[in-house]
Backbone as numpy.savetxt, mean C-alpha at the origin, in Angstrom:
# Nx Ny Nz CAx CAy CAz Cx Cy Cz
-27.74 -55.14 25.69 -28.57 -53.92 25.69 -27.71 -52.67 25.69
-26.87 -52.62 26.63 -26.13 -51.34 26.77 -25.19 -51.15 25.40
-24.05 -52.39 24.48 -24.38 -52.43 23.51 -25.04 -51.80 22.30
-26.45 -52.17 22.16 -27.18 -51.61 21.21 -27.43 -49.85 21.42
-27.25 -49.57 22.70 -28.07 -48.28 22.93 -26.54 -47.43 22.85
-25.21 -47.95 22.79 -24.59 -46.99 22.28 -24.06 -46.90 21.20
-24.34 -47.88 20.47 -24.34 -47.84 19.00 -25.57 -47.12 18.48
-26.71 -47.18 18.60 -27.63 -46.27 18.66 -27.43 -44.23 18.83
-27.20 -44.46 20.00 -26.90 -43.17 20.16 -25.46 -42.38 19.09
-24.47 -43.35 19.13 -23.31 -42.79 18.07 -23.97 -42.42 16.36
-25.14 -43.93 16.79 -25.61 -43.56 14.85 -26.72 -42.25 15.18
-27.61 -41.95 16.09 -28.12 -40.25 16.51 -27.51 -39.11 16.40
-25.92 -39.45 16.68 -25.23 -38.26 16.70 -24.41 -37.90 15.24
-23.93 -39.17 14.47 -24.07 -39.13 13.40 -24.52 -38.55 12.41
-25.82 -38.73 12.71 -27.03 -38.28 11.89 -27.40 -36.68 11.62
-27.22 -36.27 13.45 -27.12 -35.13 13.56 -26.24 -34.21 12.71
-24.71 -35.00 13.27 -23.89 -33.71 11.96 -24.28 -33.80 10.82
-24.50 -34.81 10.33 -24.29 -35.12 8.98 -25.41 -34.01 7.92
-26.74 -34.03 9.00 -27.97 -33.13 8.43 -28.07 -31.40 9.35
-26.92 -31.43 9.72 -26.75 -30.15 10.05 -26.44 -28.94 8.90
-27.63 -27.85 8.78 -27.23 -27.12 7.79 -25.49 -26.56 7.30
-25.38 -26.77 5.76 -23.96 -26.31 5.65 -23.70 -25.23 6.38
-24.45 -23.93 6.15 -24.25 -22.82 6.58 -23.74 -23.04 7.97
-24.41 -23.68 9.02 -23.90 -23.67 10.26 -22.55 -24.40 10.62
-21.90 -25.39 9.70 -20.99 -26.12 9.85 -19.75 -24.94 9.41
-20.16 -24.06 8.32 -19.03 -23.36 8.22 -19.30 -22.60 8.93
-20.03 -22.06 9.36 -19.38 -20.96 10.59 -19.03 -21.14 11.67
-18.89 -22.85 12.00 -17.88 -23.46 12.99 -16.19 -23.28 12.55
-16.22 -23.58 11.47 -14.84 -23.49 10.61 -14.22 -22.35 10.78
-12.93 -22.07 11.43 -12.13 -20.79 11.11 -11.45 -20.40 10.62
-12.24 -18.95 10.10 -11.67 -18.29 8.70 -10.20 -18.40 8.50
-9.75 -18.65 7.13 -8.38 -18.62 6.99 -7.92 -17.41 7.18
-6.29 -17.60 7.75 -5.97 -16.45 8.37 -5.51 -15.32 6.66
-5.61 -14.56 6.43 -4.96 -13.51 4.96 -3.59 -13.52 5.04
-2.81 -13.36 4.40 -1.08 -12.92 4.89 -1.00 -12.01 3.80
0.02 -10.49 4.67 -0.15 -9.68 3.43 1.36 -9.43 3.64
1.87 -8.77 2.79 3.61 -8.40 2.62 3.68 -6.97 2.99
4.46 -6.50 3.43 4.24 -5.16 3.80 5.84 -4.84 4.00
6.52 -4.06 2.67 7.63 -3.72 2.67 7.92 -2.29 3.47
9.53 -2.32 3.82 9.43 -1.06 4.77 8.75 -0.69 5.34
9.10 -2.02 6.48 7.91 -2.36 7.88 8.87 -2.18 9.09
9.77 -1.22 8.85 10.58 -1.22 10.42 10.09 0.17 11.23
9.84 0.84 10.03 9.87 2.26 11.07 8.35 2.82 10.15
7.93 4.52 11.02 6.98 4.91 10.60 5.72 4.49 10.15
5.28 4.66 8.47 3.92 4.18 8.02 3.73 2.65 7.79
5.02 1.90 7.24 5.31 0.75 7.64 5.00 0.21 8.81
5.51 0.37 10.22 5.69 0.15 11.05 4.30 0.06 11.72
3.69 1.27 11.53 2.25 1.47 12.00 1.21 0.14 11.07
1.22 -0.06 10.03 0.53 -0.83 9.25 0.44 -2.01 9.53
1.98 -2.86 10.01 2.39 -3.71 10.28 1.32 -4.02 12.10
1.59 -3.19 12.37 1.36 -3.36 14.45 -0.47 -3.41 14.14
-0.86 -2.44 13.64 -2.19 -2.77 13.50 -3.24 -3.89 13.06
-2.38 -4.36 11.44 -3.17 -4.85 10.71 -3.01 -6.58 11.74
-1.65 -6.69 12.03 -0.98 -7.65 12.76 -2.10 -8.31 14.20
-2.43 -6.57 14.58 -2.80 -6.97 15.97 -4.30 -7.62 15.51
-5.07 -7.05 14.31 -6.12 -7.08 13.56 -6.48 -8.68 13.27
-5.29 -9.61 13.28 -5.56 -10.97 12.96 -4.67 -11.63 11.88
-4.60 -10.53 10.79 -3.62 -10.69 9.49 -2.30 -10.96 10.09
-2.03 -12.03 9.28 -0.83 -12.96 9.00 0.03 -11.48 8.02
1.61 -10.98 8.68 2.05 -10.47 8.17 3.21 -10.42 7.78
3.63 -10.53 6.45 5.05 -10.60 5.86 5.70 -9.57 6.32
6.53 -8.95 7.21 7.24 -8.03 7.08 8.66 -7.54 6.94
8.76 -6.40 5.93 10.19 -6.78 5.53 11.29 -5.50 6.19
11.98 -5.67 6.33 13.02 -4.65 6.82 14.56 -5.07 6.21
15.59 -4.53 6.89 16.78 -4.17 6.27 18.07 -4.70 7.33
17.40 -4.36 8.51 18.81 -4.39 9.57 18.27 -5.47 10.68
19.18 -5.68 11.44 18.97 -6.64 11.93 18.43 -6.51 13.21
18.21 -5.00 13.65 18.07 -4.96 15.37 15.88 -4.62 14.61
16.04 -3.93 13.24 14.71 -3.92 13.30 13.78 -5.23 12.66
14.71 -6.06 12.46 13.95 -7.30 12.53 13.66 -8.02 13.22
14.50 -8.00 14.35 14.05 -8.59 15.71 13.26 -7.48 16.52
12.86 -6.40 16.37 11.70 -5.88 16.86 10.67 -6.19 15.69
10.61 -6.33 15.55 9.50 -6.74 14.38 8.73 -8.65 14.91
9.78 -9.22 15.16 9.63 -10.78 15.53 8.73 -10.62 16.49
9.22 -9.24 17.62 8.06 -9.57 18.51 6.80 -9.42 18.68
6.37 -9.12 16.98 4.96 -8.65 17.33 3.78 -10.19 16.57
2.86 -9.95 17.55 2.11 -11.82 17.07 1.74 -11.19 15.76
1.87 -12.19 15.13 1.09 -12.69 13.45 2.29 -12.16 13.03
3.31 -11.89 12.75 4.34 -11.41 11.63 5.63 -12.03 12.19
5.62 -12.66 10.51 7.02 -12.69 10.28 8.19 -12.21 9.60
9.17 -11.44 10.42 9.96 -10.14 9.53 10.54 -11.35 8.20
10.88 -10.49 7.34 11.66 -11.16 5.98 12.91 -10.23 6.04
14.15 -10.34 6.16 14.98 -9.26 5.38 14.86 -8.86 4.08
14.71 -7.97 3.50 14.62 -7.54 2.29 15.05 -6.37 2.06
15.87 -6.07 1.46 16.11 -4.36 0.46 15.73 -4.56 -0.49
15.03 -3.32 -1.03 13.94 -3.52 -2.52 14.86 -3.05 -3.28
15.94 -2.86 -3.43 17.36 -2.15 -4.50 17.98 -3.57 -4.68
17.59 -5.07 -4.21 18.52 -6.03 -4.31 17.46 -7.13 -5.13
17.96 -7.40 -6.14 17.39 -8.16 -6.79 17.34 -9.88 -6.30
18.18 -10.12 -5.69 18.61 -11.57 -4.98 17.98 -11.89 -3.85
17.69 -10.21 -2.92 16.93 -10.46 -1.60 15.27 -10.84 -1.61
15.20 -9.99 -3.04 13.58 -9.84 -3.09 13.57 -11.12 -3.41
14.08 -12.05 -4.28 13.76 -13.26 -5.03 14.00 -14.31 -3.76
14.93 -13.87 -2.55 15.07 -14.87 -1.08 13.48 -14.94 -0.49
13.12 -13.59 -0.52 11.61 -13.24 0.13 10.75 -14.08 -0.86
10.70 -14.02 -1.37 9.37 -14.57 -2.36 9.27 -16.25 -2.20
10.98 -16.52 -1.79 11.02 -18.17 -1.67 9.99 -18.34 0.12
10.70 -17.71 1.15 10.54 -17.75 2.25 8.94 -17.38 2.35
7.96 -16.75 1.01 6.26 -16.66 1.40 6.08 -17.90 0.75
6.91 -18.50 -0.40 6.04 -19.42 -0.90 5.93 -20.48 0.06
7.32 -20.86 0.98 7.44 -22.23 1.47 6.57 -21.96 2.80
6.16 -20.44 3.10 5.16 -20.67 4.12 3.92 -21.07 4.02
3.35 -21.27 2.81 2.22 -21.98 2.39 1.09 -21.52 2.79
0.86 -19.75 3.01 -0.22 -19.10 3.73 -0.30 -18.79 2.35
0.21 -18.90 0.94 -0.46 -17.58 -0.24 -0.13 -15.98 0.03
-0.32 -15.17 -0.53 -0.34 -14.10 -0.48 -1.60 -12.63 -1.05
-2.38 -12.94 -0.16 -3.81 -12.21 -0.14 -3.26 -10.50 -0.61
-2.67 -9.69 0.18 -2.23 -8.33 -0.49 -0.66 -8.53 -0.50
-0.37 -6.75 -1.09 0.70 -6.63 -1.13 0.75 -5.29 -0.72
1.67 -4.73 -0.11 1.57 -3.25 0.32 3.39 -2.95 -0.08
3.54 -2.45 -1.28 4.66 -1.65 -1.82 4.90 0.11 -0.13
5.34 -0.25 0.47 5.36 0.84 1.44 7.24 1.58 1.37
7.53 0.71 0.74 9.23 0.83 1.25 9.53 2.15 0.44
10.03 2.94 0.89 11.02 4.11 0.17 11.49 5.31 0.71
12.27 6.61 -0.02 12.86 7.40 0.86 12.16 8.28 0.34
12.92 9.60 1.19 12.36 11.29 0.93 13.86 11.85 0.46
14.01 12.53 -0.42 15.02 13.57 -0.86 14.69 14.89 -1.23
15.81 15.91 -1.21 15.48 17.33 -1.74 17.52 17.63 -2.14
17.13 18.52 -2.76 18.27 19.12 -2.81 18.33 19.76 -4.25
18.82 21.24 -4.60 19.00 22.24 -5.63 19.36 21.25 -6.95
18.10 21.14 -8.05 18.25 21.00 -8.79 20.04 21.17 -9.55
19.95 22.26 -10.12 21.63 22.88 -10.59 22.55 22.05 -9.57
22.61 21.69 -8.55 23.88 21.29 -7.69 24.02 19.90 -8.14
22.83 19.11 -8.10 23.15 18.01 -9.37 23.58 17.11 -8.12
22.84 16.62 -7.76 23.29 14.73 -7.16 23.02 13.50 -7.51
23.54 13.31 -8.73 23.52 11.78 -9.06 23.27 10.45 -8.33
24.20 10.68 -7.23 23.92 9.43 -5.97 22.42 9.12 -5.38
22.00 10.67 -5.08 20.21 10.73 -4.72 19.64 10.45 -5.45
19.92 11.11 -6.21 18.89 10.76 -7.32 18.60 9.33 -8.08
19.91 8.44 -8.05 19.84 7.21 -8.63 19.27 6.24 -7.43
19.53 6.44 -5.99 18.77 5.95 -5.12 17.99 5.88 -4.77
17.16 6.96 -4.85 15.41 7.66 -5.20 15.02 6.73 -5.60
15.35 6.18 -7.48 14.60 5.95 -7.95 14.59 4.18 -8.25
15.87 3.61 -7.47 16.24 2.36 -7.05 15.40 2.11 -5.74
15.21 3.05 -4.92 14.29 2.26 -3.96 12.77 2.59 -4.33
12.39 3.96 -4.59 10.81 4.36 -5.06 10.41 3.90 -6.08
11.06 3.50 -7.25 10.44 3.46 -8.31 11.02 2.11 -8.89
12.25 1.84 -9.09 12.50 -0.07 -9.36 12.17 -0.99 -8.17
12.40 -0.37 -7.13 11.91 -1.11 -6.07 10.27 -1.67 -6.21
9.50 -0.85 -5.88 8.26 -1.04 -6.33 7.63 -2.21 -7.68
8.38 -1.49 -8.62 8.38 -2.75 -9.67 8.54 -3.66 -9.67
9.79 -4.19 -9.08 10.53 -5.68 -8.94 9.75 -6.09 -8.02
9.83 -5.53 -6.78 8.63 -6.64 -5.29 7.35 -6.73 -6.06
6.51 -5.87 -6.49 5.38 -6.22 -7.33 5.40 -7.83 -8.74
6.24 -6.94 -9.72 6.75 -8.08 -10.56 7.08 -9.46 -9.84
7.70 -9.51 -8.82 7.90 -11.09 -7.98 6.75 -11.79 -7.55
6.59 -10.81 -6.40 4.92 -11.08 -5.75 3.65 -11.26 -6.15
3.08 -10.51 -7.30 1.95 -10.17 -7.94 1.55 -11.59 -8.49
2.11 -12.72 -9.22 1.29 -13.72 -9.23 0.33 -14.73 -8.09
1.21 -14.87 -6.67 0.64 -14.97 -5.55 -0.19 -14.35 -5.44
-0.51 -13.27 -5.76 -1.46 -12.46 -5.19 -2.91 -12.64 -6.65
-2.24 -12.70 -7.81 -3.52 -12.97 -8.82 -4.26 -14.42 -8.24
-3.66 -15.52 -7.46 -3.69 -16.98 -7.49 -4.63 -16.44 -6.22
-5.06 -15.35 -6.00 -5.91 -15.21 -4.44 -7.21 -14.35 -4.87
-6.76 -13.60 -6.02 -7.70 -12.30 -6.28 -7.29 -12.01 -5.58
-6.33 -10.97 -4.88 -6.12 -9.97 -3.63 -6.47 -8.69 -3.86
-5.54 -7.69 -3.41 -5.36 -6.43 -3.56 -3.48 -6.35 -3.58
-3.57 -5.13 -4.54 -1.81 -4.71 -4.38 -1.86 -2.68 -3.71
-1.21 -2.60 -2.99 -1.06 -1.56 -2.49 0.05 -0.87 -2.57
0.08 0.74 -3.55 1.15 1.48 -3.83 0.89 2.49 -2.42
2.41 2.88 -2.09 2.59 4.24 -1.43 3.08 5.00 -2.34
2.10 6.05 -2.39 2.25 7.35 -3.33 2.64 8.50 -2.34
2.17 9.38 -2.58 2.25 10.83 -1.72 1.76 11.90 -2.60
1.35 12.61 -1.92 0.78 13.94 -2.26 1.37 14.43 -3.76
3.11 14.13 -3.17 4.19 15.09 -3.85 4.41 14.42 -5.71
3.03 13.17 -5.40 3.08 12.98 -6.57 2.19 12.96 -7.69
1.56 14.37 -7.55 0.35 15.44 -7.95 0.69 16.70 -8.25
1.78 16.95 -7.60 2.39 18.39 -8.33 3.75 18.21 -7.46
4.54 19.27 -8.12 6.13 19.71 -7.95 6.05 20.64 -7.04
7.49 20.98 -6.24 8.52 21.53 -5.58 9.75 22.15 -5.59
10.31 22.82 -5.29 11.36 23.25 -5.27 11.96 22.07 -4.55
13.36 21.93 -5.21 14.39 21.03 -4.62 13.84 19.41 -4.35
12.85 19.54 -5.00 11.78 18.36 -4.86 11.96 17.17 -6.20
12.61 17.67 -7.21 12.67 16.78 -8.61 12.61 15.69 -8.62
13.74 15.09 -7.73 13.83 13.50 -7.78 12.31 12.90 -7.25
12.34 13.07 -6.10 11.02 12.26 -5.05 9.97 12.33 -6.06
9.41 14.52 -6.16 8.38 13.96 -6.74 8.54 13.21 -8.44
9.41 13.14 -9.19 9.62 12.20 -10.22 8.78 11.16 -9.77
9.95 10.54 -9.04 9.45 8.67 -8.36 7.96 8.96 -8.05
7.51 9.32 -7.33 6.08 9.80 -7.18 5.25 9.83 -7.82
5.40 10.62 -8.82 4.41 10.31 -10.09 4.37 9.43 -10.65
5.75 8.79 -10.60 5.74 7.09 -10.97 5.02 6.48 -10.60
4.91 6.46 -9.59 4.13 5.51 -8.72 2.47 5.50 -9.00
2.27 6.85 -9.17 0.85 7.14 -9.81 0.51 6.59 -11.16
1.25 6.87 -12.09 1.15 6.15 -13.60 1.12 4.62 -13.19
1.94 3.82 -12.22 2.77 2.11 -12.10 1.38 1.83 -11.88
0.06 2.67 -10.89 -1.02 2.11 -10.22 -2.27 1.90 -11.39
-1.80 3.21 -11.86 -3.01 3.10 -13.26 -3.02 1.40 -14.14
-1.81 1.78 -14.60 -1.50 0.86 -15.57 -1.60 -0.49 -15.16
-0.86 -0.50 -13.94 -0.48 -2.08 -13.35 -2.75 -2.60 -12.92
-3.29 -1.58 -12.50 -4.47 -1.44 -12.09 -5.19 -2.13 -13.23
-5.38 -0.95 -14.51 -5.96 -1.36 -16.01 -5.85 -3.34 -16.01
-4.27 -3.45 -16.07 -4.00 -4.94 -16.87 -4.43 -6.03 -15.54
-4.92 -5.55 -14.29 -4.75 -6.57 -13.62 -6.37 -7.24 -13.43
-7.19 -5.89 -13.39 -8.88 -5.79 -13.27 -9.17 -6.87 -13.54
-8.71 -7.82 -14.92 -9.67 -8.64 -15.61 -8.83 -9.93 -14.95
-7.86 -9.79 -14.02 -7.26 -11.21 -13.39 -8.42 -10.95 -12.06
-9.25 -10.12 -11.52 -9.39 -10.39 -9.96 -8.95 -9.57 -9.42
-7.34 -8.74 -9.27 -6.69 -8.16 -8.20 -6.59 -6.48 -8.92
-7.33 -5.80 -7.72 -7.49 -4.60 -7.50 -6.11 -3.71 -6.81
-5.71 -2.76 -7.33 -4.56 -2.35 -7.76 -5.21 -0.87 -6.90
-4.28 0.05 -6.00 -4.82 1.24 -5.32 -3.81 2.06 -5.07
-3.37 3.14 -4.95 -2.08 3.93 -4.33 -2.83 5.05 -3.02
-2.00 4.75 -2.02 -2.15 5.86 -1.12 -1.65 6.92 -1.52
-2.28 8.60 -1.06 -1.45 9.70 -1.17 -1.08 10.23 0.18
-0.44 9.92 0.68 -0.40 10.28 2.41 0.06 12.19 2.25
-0.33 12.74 2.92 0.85 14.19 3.21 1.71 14.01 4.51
1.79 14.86 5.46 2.90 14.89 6.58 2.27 14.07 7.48
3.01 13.25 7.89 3.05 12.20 9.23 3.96 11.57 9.83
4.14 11.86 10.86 5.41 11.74 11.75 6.04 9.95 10.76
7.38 10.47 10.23 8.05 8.73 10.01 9.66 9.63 10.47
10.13 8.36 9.83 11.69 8.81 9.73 12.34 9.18 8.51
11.31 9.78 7.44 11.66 9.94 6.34 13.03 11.17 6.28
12.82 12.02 7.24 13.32 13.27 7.13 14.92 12.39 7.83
14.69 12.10 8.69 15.94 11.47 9.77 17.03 10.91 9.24
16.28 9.85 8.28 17.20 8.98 7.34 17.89 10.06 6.07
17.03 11.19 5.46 17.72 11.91 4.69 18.88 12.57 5.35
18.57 13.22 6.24 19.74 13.83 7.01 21.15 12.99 7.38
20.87 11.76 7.64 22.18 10.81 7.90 22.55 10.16 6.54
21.89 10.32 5.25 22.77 10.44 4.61 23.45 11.83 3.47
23.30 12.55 4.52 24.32 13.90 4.41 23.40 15.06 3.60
22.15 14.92 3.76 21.33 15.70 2.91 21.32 17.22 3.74
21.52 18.35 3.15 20.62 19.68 4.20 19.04 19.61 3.78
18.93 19.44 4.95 17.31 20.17 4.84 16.81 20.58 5.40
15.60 21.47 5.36 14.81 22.15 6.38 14.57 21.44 7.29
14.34 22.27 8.55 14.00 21.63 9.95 12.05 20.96 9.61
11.29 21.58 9.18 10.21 21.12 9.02 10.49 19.56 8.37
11.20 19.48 7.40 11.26 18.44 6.46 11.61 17.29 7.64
12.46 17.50 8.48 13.20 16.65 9.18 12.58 16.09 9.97
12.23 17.00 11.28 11.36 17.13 13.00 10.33 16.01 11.99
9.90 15.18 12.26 8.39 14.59 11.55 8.05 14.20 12.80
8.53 14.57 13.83 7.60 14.36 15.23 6.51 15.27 15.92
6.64 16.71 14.89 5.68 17.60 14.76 4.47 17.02 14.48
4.24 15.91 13.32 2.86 15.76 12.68 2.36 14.28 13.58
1.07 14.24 13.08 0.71 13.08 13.71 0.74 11.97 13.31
0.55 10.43 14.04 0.90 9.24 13.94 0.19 8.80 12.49
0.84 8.04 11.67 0.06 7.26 10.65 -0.97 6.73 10.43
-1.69 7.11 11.39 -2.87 6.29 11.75 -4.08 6.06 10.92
-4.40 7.90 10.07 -5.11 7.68 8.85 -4.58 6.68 8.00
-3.32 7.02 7.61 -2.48 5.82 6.22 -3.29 4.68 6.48
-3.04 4.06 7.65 -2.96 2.65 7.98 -4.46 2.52 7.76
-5.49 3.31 7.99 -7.43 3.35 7.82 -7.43 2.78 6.29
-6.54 4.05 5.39 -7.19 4.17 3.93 -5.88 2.60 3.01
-5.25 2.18 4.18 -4.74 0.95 3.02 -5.49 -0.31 3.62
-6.36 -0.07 5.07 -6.69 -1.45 4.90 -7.90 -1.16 4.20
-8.79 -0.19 4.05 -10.00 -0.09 3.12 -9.04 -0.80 1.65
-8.25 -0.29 1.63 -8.08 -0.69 0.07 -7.68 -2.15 -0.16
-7.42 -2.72 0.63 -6.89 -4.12 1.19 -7.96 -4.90 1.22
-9.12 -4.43 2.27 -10.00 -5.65 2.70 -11.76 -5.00 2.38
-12.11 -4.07 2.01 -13.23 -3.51 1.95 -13.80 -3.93 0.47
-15.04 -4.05 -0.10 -15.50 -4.40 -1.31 -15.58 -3.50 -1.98
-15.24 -2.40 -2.18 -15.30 -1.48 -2.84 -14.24 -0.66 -3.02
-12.74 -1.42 -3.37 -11.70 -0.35 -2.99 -11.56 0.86 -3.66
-11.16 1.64 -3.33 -10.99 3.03 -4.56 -9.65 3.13 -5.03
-8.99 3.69 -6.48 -7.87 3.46 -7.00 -6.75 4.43 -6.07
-7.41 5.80 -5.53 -6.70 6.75 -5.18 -7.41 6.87 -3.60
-6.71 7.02 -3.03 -6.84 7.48 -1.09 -5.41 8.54 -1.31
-6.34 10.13 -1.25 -5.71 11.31 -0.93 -6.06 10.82 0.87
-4.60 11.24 1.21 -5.13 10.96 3.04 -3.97 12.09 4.01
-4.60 13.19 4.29 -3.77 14.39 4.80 -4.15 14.93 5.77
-3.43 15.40 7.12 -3.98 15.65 8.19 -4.84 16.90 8.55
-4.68 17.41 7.59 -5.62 19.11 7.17 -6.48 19.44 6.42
-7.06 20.40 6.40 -7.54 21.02 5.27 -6.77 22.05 4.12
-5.90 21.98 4.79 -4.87 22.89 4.06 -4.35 22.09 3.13
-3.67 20.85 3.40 -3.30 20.67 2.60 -4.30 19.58 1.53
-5.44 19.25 2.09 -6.35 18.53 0.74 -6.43 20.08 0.07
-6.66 21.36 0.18 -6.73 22.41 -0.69 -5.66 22.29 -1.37
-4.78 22.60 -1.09 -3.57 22.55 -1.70 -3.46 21.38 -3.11
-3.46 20.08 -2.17 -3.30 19.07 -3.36 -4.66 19.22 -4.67
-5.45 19.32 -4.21 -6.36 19.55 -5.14 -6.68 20.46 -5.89
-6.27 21.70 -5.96 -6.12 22.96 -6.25 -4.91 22.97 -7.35
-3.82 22.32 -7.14 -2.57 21.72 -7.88 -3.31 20.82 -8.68
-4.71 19.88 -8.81 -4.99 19.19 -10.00 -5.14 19.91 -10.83
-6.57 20.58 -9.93 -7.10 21.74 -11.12 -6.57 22.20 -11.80
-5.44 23.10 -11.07 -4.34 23.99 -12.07 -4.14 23.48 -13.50
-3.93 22.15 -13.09 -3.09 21.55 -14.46 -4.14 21.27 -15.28
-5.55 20.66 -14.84 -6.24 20.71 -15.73 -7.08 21.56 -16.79
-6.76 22.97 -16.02 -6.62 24.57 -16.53 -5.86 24.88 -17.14
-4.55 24.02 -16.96 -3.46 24.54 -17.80 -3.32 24.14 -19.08
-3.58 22.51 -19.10 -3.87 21.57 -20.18 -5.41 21.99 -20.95
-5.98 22.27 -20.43 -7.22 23.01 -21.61 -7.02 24.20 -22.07
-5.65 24.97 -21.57 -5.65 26.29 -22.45 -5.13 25.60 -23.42
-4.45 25.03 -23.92 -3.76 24.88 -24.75 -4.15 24.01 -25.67
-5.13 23.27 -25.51 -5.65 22.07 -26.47 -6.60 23.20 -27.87
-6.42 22.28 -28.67 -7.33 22.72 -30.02 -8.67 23.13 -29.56
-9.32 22.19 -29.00 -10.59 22.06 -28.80 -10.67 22.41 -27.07
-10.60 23.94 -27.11 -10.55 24.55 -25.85 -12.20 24.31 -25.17
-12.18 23.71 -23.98 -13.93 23.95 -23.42 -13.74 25.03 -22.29
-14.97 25.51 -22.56 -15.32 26.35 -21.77 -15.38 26.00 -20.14
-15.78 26.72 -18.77 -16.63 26.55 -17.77 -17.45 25.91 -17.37
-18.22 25.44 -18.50 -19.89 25.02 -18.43 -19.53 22.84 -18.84
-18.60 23.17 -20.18 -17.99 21.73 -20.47 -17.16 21.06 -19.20
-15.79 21.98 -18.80 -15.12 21.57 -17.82 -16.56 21.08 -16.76
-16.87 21.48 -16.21 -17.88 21.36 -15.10 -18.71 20.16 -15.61
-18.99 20.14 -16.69 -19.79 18.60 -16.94 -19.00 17.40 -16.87
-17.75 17.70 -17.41 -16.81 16.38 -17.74 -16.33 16.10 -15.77
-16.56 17.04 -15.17 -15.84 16.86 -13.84 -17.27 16.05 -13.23
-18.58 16.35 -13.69 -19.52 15.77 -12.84 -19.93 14.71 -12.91
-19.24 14.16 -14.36 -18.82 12.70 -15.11 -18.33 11.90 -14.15
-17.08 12.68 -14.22 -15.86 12.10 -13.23 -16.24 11.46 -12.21
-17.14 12.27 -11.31 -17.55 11.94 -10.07 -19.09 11.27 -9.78
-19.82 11.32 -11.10 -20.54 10.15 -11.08 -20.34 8.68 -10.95
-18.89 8.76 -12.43 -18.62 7.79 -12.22 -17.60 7.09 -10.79
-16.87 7.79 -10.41 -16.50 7.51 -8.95 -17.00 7.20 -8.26
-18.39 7.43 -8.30 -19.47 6.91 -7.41 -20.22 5.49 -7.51
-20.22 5.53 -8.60 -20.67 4.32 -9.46 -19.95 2.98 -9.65
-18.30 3.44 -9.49 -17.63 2.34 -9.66 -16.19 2.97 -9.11
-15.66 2.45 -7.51 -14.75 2.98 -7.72 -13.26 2.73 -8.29
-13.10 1.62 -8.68 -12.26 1.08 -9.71 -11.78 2.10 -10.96
């Protein structure tokens, strides 16, 4: 008897899972964890992205350079630092081995790594300038170019750091904002060809927020203004880190996140579109008026609304 009645009861319980709605069985199941890459993750907007998204649940690649900020990096749960310099073609291709054999995939990518420069056009620095555009602008390319199939094999998201400075020019500003605008064209384009794989393509425009952008220019022998430098004046990254995980994990990402701690300076940056787009209609054949400009802009922002892709 006792026998039958627990064979009985095992085939009851059986039964039970077996006709338990799917729906409820997966939401026993826990969600797979995301893993995202997040270059120039030791200090500043990096740094902030990393601690958040990290503390958030996301599995995080993070990459740095030296060795005391990779072991601060170890200690934070969900991430694992990678060494990487995005100027080294051998390191990036070490990193790409060390995500594959972790067998998490690669859900985003966050291009964050790069520097700040200035210095007098006419005085002419070759060294900056070729480093600029080895860490802002080949850098970017190559970790993308490596990474980016992982990330089509997920549908993810890829995430550019842009900046403001790469919407209009500066004095003593040439190189950066160059790379900058790069970065704006790399998002379009790389954006356009990727749409029809799945993976949504976005650039941040951050303005002033406390990093070490200024710090690191100065130690390597740059003059610059005290504003440029102090970045302990402005506040923590904290917007950045809002408008890349919208672009990361939200259903609706948008291609561009202007993200600035003022009103001054969203006037500014936007006021610098206009310009140009004032400037570029004086000069075209087919000059429009006030009334055209104003329609084609309400286009614009229909369609922005409509689709923000």
């Amino acid at each position: 008897m006792d026998v039958k009645l627990t064979a009985a009861g095992l085939l009851a319980c059986w039964l039970f899972v077996t006709s338990a709605p799917a729906a409820d069985l997966a939401s026993q199941a826990p969600a797979r964890q995301r893993a995202i890459l997040v270059t120039g993750a030791s200090t500043g907007i990096g740094r902030n992205i990393t601690e958040h998204l990290s503390a958030e649940g996301y599995f995080i690649y993070a990459t740095a350079r030296k060795d005391s900020d990779l072991a601060a990096l170890a200690k934070l749960k969900n991430v694992q630092p990678i060494r990487m310099d995005v100027t080294r073609p051998q390191e990036i291709r070490a990193a790409l081995d060390v995500v594959k054999q972790g067998g998490r995939g690669l859900y985003g990518l966050v291009n964050n790594a790069g520097i700040g420069t200035g210095y007098p056009f006419l005085e002419g620095n070759d060294g900056e300038f070729d480093l600029c555009m080895q860490v802002n602008v080949y850098g970017t390319y190559r970790v993308t170019q490596a990474f980016a199939p992982l990330v089509v094999a997920e549908k993810g998201r890829i995430v550019n750091m842009g900046s403001i400075a790469g919407l209009f020019g500066f004095p003593r500003g040439t190189a950066y904002t160059m790379s900058k605008h790069a970065i704006e064209a790399f998002t379009d384009s790389l954006g356009a060809e990727l749409a029809e794989l799945g993976v949504q393509v976005s650039v941040i425009e951050p303005g002033n927020y406390n990093s070490d952008i200024g710090k690191n220019a100065i130690a390597r022998g740059l003059k610059i203004g005290p504003k440029f430098a102090d970045r302990a004046q402005y506040k923590a990254p904290d917007e950045v880190t809002d408008a890349v995980r919208h672009a990361l994990f939200d259903d609706r990402p948008h291609r561009r996140y202007l993200v600035v701690p003022d009103e001054d300076a969203a006037n500014w940056t936007l006021a610098s579109q206009l310009a140009r787009v004032a400037q570029t209609n004086s000069t075209q054949a087919y000059r429009y008026d006030r009334a055209k400009l104003i329609e084609l802009l309400d286009a614009a922002i229909a369609n922005e609304n409509s689709d923000p892709q």
